[in-house]
C-alpha positions, 0 to 999 in steps of 0.5 A: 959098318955100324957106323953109317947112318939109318935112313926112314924114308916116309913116302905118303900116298897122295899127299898134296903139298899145298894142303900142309900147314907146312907149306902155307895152307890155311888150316893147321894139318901137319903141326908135327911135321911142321915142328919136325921140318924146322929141325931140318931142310924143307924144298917148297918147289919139289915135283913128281914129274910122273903120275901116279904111284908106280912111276913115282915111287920108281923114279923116288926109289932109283934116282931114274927118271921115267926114261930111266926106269922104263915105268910110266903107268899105274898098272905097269907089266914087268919090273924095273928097266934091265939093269936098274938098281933100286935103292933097298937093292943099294944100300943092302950091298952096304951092309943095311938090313932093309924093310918097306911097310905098305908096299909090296908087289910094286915094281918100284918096292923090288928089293927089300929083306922084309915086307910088312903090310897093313889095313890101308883101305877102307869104306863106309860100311867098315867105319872111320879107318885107322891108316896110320895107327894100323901102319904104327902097329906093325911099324913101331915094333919093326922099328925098335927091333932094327934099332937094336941090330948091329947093322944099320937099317933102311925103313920105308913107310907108305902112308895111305890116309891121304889116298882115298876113301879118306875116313879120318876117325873122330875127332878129325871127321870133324875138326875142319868142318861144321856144316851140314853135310847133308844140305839138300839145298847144297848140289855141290857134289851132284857133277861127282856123283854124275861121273859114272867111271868113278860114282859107284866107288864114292857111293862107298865110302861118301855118307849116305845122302853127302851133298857138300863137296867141302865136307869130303874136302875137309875129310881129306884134311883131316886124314892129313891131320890125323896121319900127321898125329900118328907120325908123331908117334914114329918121332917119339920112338926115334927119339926114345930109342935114342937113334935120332942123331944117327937116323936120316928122316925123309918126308915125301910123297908119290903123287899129290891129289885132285879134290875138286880140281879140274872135274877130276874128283877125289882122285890123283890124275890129272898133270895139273900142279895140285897132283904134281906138287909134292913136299919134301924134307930132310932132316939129320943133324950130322949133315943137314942144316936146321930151319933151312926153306929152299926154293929151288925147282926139284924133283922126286927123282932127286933123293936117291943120289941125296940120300947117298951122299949123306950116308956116305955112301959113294956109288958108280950110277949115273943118275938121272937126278941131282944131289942137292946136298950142295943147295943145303949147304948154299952152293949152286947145282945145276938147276932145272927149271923145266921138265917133262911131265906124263901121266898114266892111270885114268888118262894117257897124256904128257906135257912140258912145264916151265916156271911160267907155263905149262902145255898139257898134250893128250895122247888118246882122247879122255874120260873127262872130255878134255881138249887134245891141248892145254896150255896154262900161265902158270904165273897168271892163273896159278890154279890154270883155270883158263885154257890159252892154247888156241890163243897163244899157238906160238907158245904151244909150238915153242913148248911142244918143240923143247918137249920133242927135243927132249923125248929124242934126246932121253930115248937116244941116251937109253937107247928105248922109246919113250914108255909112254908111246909103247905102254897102250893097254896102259888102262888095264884092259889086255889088247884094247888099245888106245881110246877112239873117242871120250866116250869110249873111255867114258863107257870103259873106265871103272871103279866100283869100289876099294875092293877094285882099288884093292885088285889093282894092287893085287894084280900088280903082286901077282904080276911080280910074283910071276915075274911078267 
């Protein structure tokens, strides 16, 4: 038993893949990452079909697509669909003593020994916030007390310091911007602070008087960079402890995030590719080739029966997604190349995106006033600034067409409906419903602060707690 590998899964909140140096952007944020991934195996198309936190950590946790896991919504009622194994849940049965940091109360994180939790919030009034070092600080010594048990061990860590409010402490407020943030003559935030569901929440954590969206971006970036830092810290323990060559590492995150995308600001809703696009990395030496890139099309729901296979550890589930172990070692898996995409914390919508395009279907009207439909060439206008649905309806309908056939297809094999369909207080607002109308939804949806932040995770443990 003492013979199987250790798993620390580092599943970061919020963290978009295009704004790590690892994946091409132009600013140096994840010069560790980046020097681990090359000791390991990077995926550069890697999806998390299912917006935000909850499904997307259910679907990272089980293997289950959002089908599978019943789990479709931010502020999901009731736990895991009946009969789901998540992976702490797994592994424990193996004989793996299990602890998450971060994460406690969500559905998706049912079934560890050990719960840690730290200060992953934060607002202007506190101060710079020191995410990672407060996660290091109840995590490193986790670490070294699981290192020394005769057991192995499972080790999840969720990062927030890509999740807003991003307050990066010095040097990193600073490291990618040199402006003056301050500039009355920059209005680049004015539609920001116009957006009422969401500008009391900026008010409390943007510098007074912040006129420059560049600034907040590059205070994205440097939470990114500053994590990236602390991270390091993990390494070096791995490395110290003397565990690294029996220690499966993986890299990943929930969800990306929404800068100044498509109106929807410093947030993470939205199907567009900057919140679908995720990183993902692997790295044991026993198992996983060193410096390989892949460009094959994967997915969140992927890494459970990844991780699985290179534990040794040989299960009866039918998973939902793929072991890409074969794709490391060059051989051919069955590739899936378009997938359903759905999205449930600020907007109600679900779409079909394939290498070439992407249809995006509103099931309710929107708090950004949106139209019903969308539809983006993915290779013509890779940022899908240029809505071509009502020039091109017969790619809608084809799209619309293999979205329906795969919806019956998933709610034949699981005998339930769709999640998406059933879940119509997905909003958080017990017996509303559906919105009628924009701006319904604009007068209704609120964020006012981290502290509201804060109580939508509070429900969410209190909801577990009572098993409801």
């Amino acid at each position: 038993m003492a013979d199987r590998a250790n798993l620390i899964l580092i599943g970061i909140d919020s963290l978009r893949a295009d704004h790590m140096s690892l994946y091409g952007y132009h600013r140096l944020t994840t010069p560790h990452i980046d020097k681990f991934a090359k000791e390991g195996t990077t995926f550069l198309y890697a999806f998390s079909p299912h917006i935000p936190t909850t499904p997307g950590y259910a679907n990272m946790l089980t293997g289950l697509d959002v089908f599978g896991t019943n789990v479709v919504a931010l502020r999901h009622k009731g736990d895991l669909a009946e009969g789901v194994v998540t992976l702490p849940e797994l592994l424990a049965q193996y004989g793996y003593t299990t602890t998450c940091v971060g994460f406690k109360g969500n559905p998706a994180s049912r079934g560890f020994h050990n719960y840690l939790q730290y200060e992953g919030w934060g607002s202007y009034a506190e101060g710079r916030s020191h995410k990672a070092e407060n996660l290091n600080a109840v995590t490193i010594p986790e670490l070294k007390r699981l290192a020394k048990e005769a057991q192995p061990f499972f080790l999840f860590l969720r990062h927030m310091d890509p999740h807003s409010p991003y307050l990066p402490p010095s040097p990193f407020e600073r490291m990618f911007y040199d402006g003056d943030e301050f500039d009355p003559n920059n209005e680049s935030l004015k539609p920001v602070y116009e957006f009422k569901p969401f500008r009391d929440y900026f008010l409390t954590w943007f510098p007074p008087g912040c006129t420059d969206k560049d600034y907040i971006i590059a205070q994205y970036d440097g939470a990114i960079a500053y994590m990236d830092a602390c991270i390091k810290n993990i390494f070096t323990t791995i490395e110290y402890l003397g565990i690294e060559d029996n220690t499966l590492v993986v890299i990943t995150s929930d969800h990306g995030e929404t800068l100044y995308d498509h109106d929807c600001y410093f947030d993470h809703h939205g199907l567009y590719e900057c919140t679908l696009r995720v990183p993902l990395i692997f790295k044991f030496s026993k198992k996983v080739p060193k410096g390989k890139v892949l460009t094959d099309y994967v997915q969140l729901k992927d890494i459970m029966p990844t991780v699985l296979d290179l534990l040794g550890i040989d299960v009866d589930i039918k998973f939902d997604g793929r072991d890409l172990v074969p794709l490391m070692r060059g051989e051919r898996i069955k590739q899936e190349p378009e997938f359903y995409i759905t999205e449930c914390t600020w907007m109600r919508k679900h779409g079909w995106r394939t290498p070439e395009w992407k249809l995006i279907h509103a099931l309710e009207p929107d708090f950004h006033f949106k139209p019903e439909i969308e539809l983006y060439n993915l290779i013509n206008d890779p940022e899908e600034n240029h809505n071509l649905a009502e020039e091109e309806p017969e790619v809608v309908e084809f799209l619309e067409a293999r979205m329906q056939d795969h919806i019956k297809k998933r709610e034949d094999e699981t005998g339930r409906p769709n999640p998406i369909y059933t879940n119509l207080d997905w909003h958080g607002i017990e017996g509303k419903g559906p919105f009628k109308s924009s701006q319904e939804a604009y007068d209704t949806l609120y964020i006012g602060s981290p502290g509201a932040a804060k109580k939508i995770q509070a429900l969410l443990e209190e909801r577990a707690k009572k098993g409801q």
